[in-house]
N, C-alpha and C positions, 0 to 999 in steps of 0.2 A: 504494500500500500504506500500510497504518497501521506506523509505525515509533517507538520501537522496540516490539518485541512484550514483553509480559507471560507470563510463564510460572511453572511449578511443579518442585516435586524431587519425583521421581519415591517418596521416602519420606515425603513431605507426608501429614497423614490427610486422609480422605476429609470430616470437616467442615468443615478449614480451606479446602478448596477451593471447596464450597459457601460458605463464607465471603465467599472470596476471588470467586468468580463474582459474588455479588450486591453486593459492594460496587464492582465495575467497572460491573455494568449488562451482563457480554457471557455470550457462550453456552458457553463452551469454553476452555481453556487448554493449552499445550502443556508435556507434559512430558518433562522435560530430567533426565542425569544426572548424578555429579557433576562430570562437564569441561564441561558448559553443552551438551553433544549433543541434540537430538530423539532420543526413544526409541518419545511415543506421543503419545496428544490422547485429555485427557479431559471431557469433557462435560455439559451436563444434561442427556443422551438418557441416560447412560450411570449417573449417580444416579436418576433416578428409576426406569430398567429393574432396579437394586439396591436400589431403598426399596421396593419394591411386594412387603418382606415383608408378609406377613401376621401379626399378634400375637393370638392369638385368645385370649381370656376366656370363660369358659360359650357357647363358640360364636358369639362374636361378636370383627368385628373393630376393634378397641381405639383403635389412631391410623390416620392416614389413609394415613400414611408413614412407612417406621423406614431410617434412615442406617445402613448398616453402620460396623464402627469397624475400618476397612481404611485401607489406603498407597494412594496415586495408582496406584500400579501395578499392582494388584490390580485395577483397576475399568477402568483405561486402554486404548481402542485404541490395537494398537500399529502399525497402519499409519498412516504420518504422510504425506499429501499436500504432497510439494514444488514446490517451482517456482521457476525460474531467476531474476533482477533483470530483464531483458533481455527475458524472453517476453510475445511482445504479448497485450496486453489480452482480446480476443476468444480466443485460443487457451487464456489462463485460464479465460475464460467456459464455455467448449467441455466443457475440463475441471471444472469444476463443475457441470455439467449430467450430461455424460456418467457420471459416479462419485455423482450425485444428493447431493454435500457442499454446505456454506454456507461453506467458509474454504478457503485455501491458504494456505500459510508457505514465504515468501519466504526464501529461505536459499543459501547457499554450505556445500558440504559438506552438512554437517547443525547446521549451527550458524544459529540464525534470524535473519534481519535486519530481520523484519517480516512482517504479514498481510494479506492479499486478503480480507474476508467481504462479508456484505451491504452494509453500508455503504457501502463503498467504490465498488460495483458500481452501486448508486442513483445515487452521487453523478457517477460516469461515463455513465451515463444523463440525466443533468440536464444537467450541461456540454456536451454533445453536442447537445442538445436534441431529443430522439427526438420524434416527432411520431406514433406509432404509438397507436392508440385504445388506451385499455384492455381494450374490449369482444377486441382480436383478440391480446392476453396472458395476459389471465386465466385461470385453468383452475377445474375443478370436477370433482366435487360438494362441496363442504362437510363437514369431519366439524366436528359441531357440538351440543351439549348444551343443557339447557334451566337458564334462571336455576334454577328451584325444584330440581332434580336435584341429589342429594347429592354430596359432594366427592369421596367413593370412585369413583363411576364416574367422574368425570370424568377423575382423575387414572389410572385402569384406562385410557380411553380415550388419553391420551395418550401414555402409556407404550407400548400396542401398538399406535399408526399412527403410531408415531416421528416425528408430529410438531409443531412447536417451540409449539402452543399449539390452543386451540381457541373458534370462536366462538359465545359467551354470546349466547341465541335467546330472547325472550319475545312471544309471539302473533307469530311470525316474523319478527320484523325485531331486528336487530344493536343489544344493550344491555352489549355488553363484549366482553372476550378473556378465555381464560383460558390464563395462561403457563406453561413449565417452572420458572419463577424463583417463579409466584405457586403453582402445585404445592410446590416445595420449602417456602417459606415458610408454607403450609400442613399442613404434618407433622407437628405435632402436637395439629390441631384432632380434633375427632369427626369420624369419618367419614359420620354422614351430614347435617352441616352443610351448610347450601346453597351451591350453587356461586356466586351472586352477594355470599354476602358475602365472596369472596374474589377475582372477578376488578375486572380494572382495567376500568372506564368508559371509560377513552380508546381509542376507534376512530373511525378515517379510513373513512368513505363520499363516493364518489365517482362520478359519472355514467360512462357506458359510453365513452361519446365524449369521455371526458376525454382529452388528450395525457399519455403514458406520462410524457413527461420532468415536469408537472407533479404528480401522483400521485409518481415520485421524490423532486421535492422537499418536498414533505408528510413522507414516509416519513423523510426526512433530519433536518427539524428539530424533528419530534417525536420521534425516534429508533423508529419505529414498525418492526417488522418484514414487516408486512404491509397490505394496502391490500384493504379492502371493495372492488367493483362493484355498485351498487345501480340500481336505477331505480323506476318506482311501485310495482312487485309486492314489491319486498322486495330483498335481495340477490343475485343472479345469477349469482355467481362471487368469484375473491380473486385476487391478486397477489401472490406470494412473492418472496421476492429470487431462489431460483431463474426465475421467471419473466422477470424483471428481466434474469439472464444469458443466458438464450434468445435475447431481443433484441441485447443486446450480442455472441455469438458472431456472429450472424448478419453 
């Protein structure tokens, strides 16, 4: 586990948290009340399902994103995924897979002593040295947008397939990501700004018959969340850190 854990008060507003998200570089924060308790866990699934107002002017819509100006609690799941110091590895994994989350919060009571996410899961994937193709991890189909496609859809698209980002496609092959972090930080461009001048460049492509534990460690030192599968036709699949825990239960 990553220790100690980073967390929020639960009357924190909802920018300081996006704040507070992007200057860590993570996806979620747990929030506490005020005896230091888990109450919920709030996320960037959970701001941008809340930015995706619509502000409309002469029938059109204005920014790409609008933040509400709410408390952590207001926006927060309140279901907090725990898990014991003591519970093996794999039965974590099980549990991340199974409940389809990225984190568990290691805690006694309800009081945190530390987090389980992706990372972590990689990096026991590596140490381990899983010898498992890529090609028999990865899953698919791809939700994935085109460079020239304006920011509104993209940011529509990621907000409703709840997932942590999507891959930037020009004449089909992989020319970026685009993140929940590069969504936020995009709110208040124009909406129909191109999606490539907002996501990030850096993406890991990687051969089918790559070893898993290698592809981990890629993922780990560039702090990447996800890992291409490519071969000559283009990309064939991705790697998630869910994916990652599939093996690991196993």
């Amino acid at each position: 586990m990553l220790s100690p854990v980073r967390t929020v008060a639960e009357t924190e507003s909802v920018a300081s948290v996006e704040q507070e998200l992007s200057k860590l570089g993570i996806s979620a924060l747990p929030v506490v009340d005020r005896a230091g308790a888990l109450v919920g866990v709030i996320s960037r699934t959970d701001l941008l399902e809340a930015g995706r107002v619509r502000v409309l002017v002469n029938g059109r819509r204005r920014k790409a994103l609008t933040l509400p100006e709410a408390p952590a609690r207001e926006l927060m799941t309140a279901t907090v995924e725990l898990v014991a110091p003591e519970t093996p590895l794999s039965e974590a994994a099980r549990r991340l897979v199974r409940n389809h989350i990225h984190r568990l919060y290691v805690s006694e009571g309800r009081y945190p002593l530390g987090v389980l996410g992706s990372k972590e899961i990689m990096w026991a994937v590596f140490e381990a040295k899983l010898a498992t193709p890529i090609a028999e991890a990865m899953h698919g189909p791809l939700v994935v947008v085109s460079a020239g496609d304006p920011l509104s859809l993209a940011i529509d698209r990621i907000a409703l397939s709840h997932h942590s980002g999507l891959v930037v496609v020009e004449d089909g092959w992989p020319v970026g990501v685009l993140t929940q972090a590069d969504a936020l930080a995009a709110r208040e461009a124009a909406p129909d700004d191109r999606v490539d001048n907002w996501m990030d460049p850096r993406v890991i492509c990687l051969p089918l018959a790559m070893p898993l534990y290698r592809a981990a460690e890629q993922a780990v030192a560039t702090g990447a969340r996800r890992v291409l599968a490519v071969n000559g036709k283009g990309v064939r699949g991705i790697l998630s850190a869910l994916d990652f825990a599939r093996v690991v239960k196993g």
